[in-house]
N, C-alpha and C positions, 0 to 999 in steps of 0.2 A: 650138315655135310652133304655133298653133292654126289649121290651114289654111281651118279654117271659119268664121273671126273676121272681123266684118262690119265693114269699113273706112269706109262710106259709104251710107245712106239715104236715101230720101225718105219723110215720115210724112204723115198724110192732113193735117195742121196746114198743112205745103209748098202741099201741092195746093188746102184751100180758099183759103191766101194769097194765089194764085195767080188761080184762080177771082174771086175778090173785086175783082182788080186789073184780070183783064182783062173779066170782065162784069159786076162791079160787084153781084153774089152769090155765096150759095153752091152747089155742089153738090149734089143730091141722092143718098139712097142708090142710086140704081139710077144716075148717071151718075158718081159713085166708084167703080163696079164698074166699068161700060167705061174708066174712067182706069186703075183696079190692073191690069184684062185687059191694057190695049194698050201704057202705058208704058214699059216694056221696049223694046218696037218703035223707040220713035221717041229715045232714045240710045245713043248709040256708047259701046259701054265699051271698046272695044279701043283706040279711036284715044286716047279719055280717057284710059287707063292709061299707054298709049304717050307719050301728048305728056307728062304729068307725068313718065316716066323718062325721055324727052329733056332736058324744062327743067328738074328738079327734079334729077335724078341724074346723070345725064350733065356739065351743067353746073355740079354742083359736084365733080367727080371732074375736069373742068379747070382749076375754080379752083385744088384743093387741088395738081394736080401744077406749076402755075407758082408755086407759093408759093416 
């Protein structure tokens, strides 16, 4: 397995999506850069990883032992 194999992204496509939806443009170069700086910040990847192998793997490793 390739432990450096990227499971999950966000590309700048995401972010002017995003942008668009909530102010109704797009971002500029210079305020994509304070998103790529800060992004990170402001998601939980532990809880994120966490909750998916609670409901996702946990929960089917119950299903499979009451079969």
């Amino acid at each position: 397995m390739d432990a450096s194999k990227i499971i999950y992204s966000i590309n700048l496509e995401d972010v002017q999506n995003v942008a668009e939806e909530e102010l109704g443009r797009k971002l500029t170069k210079k305020e994509l850069q304070v998103i790529e700086d800060k992004i990170g910040d402001y998601i939980d990847w532990y809880s994120a990883i966490d909750r998916a192998i609670q409901n996702e793997i946990l929960s089917l490793s119950r299903n499979t032992a009451s079969e």
